[in-house]
C-alpha positions in Angstrom: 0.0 0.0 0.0 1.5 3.6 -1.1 0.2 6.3 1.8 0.0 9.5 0.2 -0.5 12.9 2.1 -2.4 15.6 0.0 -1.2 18.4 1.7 -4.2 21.1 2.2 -4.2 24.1 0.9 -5.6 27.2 2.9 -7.8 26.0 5.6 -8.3 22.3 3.6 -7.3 19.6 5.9 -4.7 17.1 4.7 -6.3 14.4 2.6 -4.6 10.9 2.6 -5.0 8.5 -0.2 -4.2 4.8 0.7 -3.5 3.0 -2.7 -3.6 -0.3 -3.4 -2.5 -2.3 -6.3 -6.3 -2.1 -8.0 -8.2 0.2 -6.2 -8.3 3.1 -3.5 -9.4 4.6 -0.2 -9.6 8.3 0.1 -9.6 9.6 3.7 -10.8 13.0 4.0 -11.7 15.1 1.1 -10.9 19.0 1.8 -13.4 22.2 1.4 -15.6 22.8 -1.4 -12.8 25.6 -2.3 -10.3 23.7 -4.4 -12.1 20.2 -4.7 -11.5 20.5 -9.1 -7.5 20.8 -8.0 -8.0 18.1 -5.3 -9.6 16.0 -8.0 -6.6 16.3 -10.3 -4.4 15.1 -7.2 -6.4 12.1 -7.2 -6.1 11.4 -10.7 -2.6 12.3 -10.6 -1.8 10.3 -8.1 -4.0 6.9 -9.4 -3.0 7.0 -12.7 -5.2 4.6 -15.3 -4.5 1.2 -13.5 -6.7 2.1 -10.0 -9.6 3.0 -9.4 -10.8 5.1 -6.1 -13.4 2.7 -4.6 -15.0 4.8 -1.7 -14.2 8.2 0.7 -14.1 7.8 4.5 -14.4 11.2 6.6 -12.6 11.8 10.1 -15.1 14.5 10.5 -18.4 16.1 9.5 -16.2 19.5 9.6 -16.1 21.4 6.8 -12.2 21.7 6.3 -12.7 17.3 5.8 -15.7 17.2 3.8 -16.4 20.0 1.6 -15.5 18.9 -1.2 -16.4 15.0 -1.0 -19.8 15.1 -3.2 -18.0 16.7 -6.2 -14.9 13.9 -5.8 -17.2 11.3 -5.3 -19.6 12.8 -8.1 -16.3 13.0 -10.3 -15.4 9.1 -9.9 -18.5 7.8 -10.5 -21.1 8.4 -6.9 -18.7 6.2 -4.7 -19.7 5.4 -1.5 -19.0 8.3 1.1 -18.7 6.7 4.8 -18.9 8.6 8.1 -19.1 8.5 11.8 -22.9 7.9 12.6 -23.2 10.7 14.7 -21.9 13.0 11.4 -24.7 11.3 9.2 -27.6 14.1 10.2 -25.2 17.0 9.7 -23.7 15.6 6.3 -27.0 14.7 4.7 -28.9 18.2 5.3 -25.8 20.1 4.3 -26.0 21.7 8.0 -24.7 25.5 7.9 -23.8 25.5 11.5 -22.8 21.9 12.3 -20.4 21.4 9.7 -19.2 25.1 10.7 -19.4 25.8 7.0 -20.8 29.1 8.1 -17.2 29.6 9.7 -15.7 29.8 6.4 -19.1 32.2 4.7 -19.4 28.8 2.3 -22.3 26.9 1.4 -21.9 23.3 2.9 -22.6 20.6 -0.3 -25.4 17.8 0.8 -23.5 15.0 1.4 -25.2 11.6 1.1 -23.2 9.2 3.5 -22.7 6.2 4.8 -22.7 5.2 8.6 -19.3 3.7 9.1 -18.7 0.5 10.9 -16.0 1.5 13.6 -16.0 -2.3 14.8 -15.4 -3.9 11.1 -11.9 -2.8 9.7 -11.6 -1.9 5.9 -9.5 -3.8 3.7 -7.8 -2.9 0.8 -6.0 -5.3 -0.4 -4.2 -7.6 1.6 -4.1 -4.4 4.1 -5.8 -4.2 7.1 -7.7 -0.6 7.8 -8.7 0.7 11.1 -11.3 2.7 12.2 -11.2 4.4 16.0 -13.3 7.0 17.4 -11.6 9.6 18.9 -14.1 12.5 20.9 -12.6 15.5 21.8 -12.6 17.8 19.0 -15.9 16.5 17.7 -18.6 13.6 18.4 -17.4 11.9 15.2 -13.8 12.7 14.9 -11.9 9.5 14.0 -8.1 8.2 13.8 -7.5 6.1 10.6 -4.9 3.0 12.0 -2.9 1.1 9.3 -1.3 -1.5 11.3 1.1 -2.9 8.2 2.3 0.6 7.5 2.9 1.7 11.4 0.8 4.9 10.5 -2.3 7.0 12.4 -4.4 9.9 10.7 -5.2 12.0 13.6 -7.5 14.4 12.1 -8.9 17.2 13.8 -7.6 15.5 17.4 -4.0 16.4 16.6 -4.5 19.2 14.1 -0.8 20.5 14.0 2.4 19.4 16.2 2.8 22.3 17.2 -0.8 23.9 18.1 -3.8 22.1 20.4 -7.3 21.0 19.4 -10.2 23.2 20.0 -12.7 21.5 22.0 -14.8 24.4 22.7 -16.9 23.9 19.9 -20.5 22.0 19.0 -19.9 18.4 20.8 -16.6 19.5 21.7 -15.5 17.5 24.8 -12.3 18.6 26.7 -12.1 15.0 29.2 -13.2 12.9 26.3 -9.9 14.7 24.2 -7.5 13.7 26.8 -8.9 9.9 26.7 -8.3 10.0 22.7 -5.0 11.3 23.0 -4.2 8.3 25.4 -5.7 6.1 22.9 -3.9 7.6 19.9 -0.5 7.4 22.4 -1.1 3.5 22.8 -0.9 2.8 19.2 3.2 3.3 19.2 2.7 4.9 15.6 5.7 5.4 13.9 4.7 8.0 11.0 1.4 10.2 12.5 -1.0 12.6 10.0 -2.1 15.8 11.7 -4.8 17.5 10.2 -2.4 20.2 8.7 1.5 20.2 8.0 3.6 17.5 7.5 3.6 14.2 8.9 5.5 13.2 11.9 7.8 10.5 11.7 9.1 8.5 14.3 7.9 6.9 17.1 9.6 8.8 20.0 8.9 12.2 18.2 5.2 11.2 18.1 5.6 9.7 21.6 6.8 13.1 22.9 4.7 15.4 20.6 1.4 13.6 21.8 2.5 13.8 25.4 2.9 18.0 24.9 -0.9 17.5 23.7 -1.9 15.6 26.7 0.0 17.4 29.3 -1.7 20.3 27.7 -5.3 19.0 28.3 -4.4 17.6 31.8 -3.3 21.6 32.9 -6.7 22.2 31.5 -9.2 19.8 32.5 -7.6 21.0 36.0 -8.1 24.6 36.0 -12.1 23.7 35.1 -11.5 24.9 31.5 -10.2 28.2 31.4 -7.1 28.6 28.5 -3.5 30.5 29.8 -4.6 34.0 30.0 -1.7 34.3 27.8 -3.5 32.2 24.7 -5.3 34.7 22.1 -9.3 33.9 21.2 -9.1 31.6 18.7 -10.1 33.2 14.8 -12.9 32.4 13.8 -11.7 29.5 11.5 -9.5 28.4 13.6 -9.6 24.4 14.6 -6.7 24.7 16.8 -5.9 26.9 19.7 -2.5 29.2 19.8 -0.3 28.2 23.2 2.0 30.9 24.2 4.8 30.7 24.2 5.0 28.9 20.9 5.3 25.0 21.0 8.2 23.8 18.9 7.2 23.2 15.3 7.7 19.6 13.3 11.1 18.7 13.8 11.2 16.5 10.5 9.9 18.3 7.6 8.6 16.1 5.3 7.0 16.3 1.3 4.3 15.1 -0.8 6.3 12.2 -1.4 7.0 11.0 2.6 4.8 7.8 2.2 5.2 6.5 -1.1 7.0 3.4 -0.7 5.0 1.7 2.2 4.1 -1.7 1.8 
């Protein structure tokens, strides 16, 4: 399996495609902003030999599903799979939910599929993972490829170096800290945030989701309330600012930084 990061542009969220020898998974689709440029990715990417099979969402949030109707649309109405508590938001094209209105955009009706957290996917001979993770939202999900050593995080780790929000519709700041211990326990060795690069290497990602967790621990114990020093969050923003600034990524990594799994 080739694990390929489509690095989002503006406030898209990453978008991974995990490609297989015939067909493919995408996870996570980007706004409704540059879904024709995310759609030549894809094709890019596939070539003629494979064929994108279906589109799993971390999360009913506009900056991961914007643009999914048009891809799938594009490749022939795949399947679009979500979290069942994202089904009700995605298939009224909620303004508010989806925090489209965020981002003054329209949110697309998006037809999908509840997702079977208990059944992995397979692609393949691969084996695909499906784990709720609360905290950032009631449908948030980490995507777990055992073979490959690799975790999406989504919107639960949405930069190294900058925390979730939580203080948002279904937002959950105890539930976070329980995901982050979950996410922790899978020893990843290569970890997708929501935006940047990926982190690579277990005791980065060891010590990186620590920061996160030691964050939410200083939290949860002062009933809430962010450093006076943090600014309000904009009003985009899926990620909170800590000051002083957390280190950024210490291995900057491309386009390419997944290619040759197997």
């Amino acid at each position: 399996m080739r694990i390929v990061r489509l690095p989002g542009i503006h406030h898209d969220a990453n978008a991974v495609l995990l490609i297989g020898t015939e067909e493919a998974v995408l996870i996570d689709s980007g706004t409704a902003w540059y879904q024709l440029l995310q759609q030549e990715r894809i094709v890019g990417q596939l070539g003629a030999d494979v064929k994108l099979r279906e589109i799993v969402l971390s999360s009913r949030r506009y900056p991961f599903s914007g643009g999914c109707s048009f891809i799938s649309n594009h490749f022939g109405n795949i399947p679009i799979s979500a979290h069942t508590s994202a089904l009700s938001s995605l298939g009224t094209g909620d303004f508010f939910t989806t925090w489209a209105n965020r981002f003054d955009s329209d949110m697309p009706v998006v037809n999908a599929l509840e997702l079977d957290v208990d059944s992995p996917m397979h692609l393949g001979d691969e084996l695909i993972e499906f784990i709720e993770a609360p905290g950032p939202s009631s449908c948030n999900l980490l995507i777990h490829i055992p073979s490959a050593k690799t975790v999406i995080a989504g919107a639960l780790l949405p930069r190294a170096d900058r925390p979730m929000r939580w203080d948002v519709p279904t937002g959950n700041l105890v539930v976070a800290r329980e995901s982050l211990h979950n996410l922790l326990k899978l020893g990843a060795e290569k970890l997708i945030p929501m935006h940047g690069p990926s982190l690579q290497g277990r005791e980065h990602i060891t010590d990186t989701i620590q920061r996160h967790m030691t964050m939410v621990d200083q939290i949860i114990e002062a009933k809430g309330v962010l450093p006076k020093s943090w600014p309000k969050p904009a009003h985009t923003s899926l990620w909170h600012e800590p000051v002083p600034s957390w280190p950024r990524q210490e291995q900057e990594t491309n386009q390419a930084e997944g290619n040759s799994r197997s």
